[in-house]
C-alpha positions in Angstrom: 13.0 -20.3 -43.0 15.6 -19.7 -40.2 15.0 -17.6 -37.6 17.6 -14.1 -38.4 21.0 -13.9 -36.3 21.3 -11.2 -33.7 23.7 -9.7 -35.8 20.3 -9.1 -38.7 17.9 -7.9 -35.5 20.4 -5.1 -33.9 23.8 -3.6 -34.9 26.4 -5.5 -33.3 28.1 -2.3 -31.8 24.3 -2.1 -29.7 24.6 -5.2 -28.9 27.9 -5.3 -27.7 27.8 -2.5 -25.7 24.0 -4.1 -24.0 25.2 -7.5 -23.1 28.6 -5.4 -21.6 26.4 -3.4 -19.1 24.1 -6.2 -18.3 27.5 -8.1 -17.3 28.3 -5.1 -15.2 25.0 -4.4 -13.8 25.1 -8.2 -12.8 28.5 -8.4 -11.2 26.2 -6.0 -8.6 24.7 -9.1 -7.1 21.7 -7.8 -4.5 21.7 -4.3 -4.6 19.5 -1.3 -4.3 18.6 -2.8 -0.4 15.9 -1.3 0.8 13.7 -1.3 4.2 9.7 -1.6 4.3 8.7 1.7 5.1 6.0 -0.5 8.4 5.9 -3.5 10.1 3.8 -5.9 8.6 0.5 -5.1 10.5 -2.9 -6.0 10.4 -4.5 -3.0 9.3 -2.8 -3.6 6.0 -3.5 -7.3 5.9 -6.8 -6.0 6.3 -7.3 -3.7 3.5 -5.4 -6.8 1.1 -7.5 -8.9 1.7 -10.4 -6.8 1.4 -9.2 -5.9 -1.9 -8.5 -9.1 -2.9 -12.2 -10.5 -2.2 -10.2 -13.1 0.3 -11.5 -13.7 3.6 -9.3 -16.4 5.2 -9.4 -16.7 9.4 -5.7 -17.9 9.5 -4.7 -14.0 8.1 -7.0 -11.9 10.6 -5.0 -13.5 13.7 -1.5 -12.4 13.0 -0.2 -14.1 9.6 -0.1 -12.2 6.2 -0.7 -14.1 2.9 2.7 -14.7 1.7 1.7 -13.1 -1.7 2.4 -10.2 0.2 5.8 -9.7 0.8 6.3 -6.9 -2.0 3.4 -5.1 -0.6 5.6 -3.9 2.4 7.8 -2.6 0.3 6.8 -1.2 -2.9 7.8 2.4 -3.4 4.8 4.1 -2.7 3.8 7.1 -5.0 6.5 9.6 -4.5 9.3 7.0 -4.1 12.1 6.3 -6.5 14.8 3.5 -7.4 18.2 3.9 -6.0 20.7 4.5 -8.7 22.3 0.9 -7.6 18.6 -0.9 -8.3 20.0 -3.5 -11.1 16.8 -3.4 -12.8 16.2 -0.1 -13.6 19.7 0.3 -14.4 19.6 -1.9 -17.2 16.3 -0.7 -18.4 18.2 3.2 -18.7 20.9 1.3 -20.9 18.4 -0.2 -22.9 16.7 2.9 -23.2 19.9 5.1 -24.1 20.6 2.4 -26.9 17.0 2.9 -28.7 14.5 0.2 -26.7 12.3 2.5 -25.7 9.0 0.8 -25.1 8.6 -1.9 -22.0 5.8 -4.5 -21.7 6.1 -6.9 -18.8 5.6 -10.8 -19.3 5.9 -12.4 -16.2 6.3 -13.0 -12.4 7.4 -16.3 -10.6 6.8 -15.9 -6.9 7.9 -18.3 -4.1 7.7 -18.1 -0.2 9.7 -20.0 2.2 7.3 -18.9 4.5 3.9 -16.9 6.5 5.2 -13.3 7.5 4.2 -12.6 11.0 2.4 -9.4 12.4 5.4 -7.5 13.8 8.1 -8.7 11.2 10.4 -5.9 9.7 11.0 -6.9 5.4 13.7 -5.6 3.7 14.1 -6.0 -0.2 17.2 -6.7 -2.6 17.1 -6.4 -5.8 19.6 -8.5 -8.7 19.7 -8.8 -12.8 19.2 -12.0 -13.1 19.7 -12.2 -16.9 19.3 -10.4 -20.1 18.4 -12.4 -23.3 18.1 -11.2 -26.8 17.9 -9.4 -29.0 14.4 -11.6 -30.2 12.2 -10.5 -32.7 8.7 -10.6 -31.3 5.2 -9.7 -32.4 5.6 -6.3 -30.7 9.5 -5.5 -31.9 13.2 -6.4 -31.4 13.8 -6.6 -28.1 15.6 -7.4 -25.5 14.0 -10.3 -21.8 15.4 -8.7 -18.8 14.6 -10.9 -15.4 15.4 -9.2 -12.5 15.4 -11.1 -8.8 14.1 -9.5 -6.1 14.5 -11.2 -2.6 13.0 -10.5 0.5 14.3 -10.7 4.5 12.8 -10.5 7.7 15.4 -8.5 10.3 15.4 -10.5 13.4 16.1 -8.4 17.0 19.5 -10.3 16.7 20.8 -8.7 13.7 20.4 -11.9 11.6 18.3 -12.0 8.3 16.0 -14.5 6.9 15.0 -15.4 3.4 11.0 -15.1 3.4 10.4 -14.8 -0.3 12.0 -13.9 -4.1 10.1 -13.2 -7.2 11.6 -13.1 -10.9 10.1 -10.8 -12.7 10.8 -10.4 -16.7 9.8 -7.9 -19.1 10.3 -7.1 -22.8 12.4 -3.5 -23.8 11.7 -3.2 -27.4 12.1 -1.2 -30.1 7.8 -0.4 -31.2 7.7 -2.3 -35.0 6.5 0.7 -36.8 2.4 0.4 -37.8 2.9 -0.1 -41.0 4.8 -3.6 -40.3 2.1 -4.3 -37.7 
C-alpha cells in the first residue's frame, strides 16, 4: 500500500495557496529582530539554575549555561510576536486554511559559545521550511521549522552569532474521534 499523494491528503487549491505563503514568508530571511528585555545577569542565572536542580561553579562566576540564550529573550507574559515574526506568520496561514490544532515535535539547539554576565542578546527569527501535507497519527498536517538565531551587541556596533535553535512543530487538521 502506497503512501496517498498530497493531492488525496489536502485540496490542491489549499495547498497551493500554503506552500505560496511559506515561500513568501521565507523570502523574509531573519525577521521579527528583537532585543532582550536585561543583560544577561546573575540573578537570573541564579534562579535557572535553581530551577534546573544544576549547581555548576563555572555559572555562579560570570558565565550563563548556553542553554540559555532564549531565556533572555522570551516574550514574557504580556508580550506578543511582531507581525514580521516568520513563524507565527505561517502558523496564521495555516490556521486561515483549516490546520487548526499545533503540537510541537522538536528543538535542535547549538551554541558557538558561554554568554557572559553583561552581554546584551538580540533574537531573529526565519522560516526555515514547511513540509507536507503528511498524514500522521494525530491528522493531516503540515512540519513547519522555524530558525531562531541569537547575537550579542558589542559596544562597537558589531554583532555576534552566540546560538540558533530549529524548532519544528506539526499544524494539523484534529482526525475526527471516530477515526482515532
Amino acid at each position: 500500500m502506497s503512501a496517498p499523494t498530497p493531492q488525496e491528503l489536502v485540496d490542491p487549491a489549499v495547498h497551493e495557496k500554503v506552500m505560496a505563503e511559506a515561500e513568501r514568508i521565507k523570502a523574509w530571511g531573519e525577521a521579527a529582530e528583537r532585543f532582550a528585555r536585561d543583560q544577561v545577569n546573575q540573578p537570573t542565572i541564579n534562579n535557572w539554575l535553581e530551577a534546573m536542580g544544576l549547581d555548576n561553579p563555572r555559572f555562579r562566576v560570570g558565565e550563563a549555561p548556553p542553554s540559555m540564550a532564549q531565556v533572555w529573550t522570551m516574550y514574557g507574559l504580556g508580550g506578543r510576536p511582531s507581525e514580521d515574526d516568520p513563524l507565527h506568520s505561517m502558523m496564521r496561514a495555516l490556521t486561515d486554511a483549516g490546520f487548526t490544532a499545533v503540537l510541537g515535535t522538536n528543538c535542535e539547539q547549538s551554541y558557538e559559545r558561554y554568554l557572559r554576565v553583561g552581554e546584551q542578546l538580540r533574537v531573529t527569527t526565519a522560516l526555515d521550511s514547511v513540509v507536507g501535507p503528511k498524514a500522521t497519527g494525530m491528522g493531516v498536517g503540515y512540519f513547519v521549522t522555524s530558525r531562531n538565531t541569537w547575537y550579542v551587541e558589542h559596544e562597537d556596533g558589531t554583532s555576534e552569532k552566540v546560538a540558533t535553535m530549529l524548532f519544528r512543530v506539526l499544524k494539523f487538521i484534529p482526525r475526527a474521534k471516530a477515526d482515532a
